[in-house]
C-alpha positions in Angstrom: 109.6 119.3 95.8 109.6 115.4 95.9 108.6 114.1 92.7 109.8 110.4 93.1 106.7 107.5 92.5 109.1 104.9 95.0 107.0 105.7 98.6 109.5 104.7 100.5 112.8 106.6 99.3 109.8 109.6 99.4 109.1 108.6 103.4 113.4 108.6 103.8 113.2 112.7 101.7 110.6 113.3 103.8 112.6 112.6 107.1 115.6 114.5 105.3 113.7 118.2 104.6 113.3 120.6 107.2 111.3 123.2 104.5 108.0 123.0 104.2 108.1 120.3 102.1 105.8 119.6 98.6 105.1 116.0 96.9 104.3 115.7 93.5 100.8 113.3 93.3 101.7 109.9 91.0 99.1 107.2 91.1 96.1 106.3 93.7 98.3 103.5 95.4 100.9 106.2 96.3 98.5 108.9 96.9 97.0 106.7 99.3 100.1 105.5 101.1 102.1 109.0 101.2 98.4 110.9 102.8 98.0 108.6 105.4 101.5 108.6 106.5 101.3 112.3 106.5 104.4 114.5 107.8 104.4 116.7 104.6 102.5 119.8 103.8 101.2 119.7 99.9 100.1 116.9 97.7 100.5 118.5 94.4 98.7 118.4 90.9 96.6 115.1 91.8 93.5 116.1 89.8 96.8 114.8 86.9 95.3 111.5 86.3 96.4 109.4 83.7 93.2 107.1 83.8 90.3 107.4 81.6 87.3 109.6 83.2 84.0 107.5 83.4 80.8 108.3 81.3 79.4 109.7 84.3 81.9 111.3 86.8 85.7 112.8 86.1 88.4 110.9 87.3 89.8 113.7 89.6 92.0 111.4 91.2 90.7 112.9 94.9 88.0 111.2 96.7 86.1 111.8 100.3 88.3 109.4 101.9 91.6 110.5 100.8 90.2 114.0 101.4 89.4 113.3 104.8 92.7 111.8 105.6 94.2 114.7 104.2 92.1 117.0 106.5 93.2 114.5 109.2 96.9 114.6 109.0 96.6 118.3 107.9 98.0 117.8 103.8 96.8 120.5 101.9 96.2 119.8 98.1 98.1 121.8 95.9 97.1 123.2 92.7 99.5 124.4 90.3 98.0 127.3 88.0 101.7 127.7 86.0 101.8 124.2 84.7 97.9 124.7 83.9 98.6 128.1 82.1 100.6 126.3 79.5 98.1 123.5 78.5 96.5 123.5 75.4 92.5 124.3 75.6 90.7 121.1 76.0 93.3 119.7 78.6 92.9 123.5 80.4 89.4 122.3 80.5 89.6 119.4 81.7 91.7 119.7 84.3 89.8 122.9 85.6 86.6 120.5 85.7 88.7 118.3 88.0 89.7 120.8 90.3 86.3 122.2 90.4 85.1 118.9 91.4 88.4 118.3 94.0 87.7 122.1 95.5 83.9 121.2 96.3 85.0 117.0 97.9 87.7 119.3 99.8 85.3 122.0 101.2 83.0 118.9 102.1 85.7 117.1 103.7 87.3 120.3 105.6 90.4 119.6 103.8 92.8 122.8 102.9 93.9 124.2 98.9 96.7 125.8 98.3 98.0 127.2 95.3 101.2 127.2 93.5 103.0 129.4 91.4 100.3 132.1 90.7 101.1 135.2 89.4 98.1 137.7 90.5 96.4 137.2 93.5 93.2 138.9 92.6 92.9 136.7 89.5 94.0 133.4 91.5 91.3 134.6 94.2 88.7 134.9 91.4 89.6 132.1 89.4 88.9 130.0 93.0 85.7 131.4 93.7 84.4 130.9 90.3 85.7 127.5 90.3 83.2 126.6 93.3 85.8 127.5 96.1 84.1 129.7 99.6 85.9 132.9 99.7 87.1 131.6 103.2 88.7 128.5 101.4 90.1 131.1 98.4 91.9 133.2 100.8 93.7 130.2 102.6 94.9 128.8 99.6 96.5 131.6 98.5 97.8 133.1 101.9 
């Protein structure tokens, strides 16, 4: 897992791993950059904004377009249900609300989930497909 904010000494890790290789999301400047050079398979955890969520609409950090690139140069986003097992209640719930609302701009966009670090997968399955997820989507990202 490459969990480094500098894109370029993430392009040079990149180049260096021959495993299917993760990056951890940082902010929408690198997000942008490292999804449209592509070459990696999992953007990780970028529903873990650190800006403020508008009166109207979360800040899930995913959009259409980044969505679409993703689709394009085949990045799936990752979701990591261990490191949203041990938040506290109203940070589970608000990140759940932003990867409801990443899961339905994904299934939009034709842009592939997968999920890290689950324990069960009936219950990541279920916790998918009450999220919003198709059960076509759920069963990719956990395959």
């Amino acid at each position: 897992m490459i969990s480094t904010s500098n894109i370029e000494q993430a392009k040079r890790l990149i180049k260096s791993e021959k495993n299917p290789i993760i990056i951890e999301a940082q902010d929408e400047n690198f997000n942008r950059k490292i999804l449209e050079y592509g070459k990696f398979d999992i953007l990780l955890s970028i529903e873990k904004t650190k800006q403020q969520d508008k009166s109207k609409q979360l800040d899930s950090g995913l959009n259409h377009i980044l969505a679409e690139i993703a689709s394009k140069n085949k990045v799936a986003i990752g979701i990591n249900f261990e490191e949203i097992s041990r938040l506290n209640k109203k940070a589970k719930a608000q990140r759940l609300a932003r990867i409801k609302q990443n899961i339905k701009i994904c299934r939009k966009a034709k842009a592939d989930i997968k999920i890290i670090n689950y324990r069960d997968k009936l219950n990541a399955f279920n916790l998918l497909i009450s999220l919003g997820a198709s059960s076509q989507q759920a069963k990719k990202a956990i395959s």
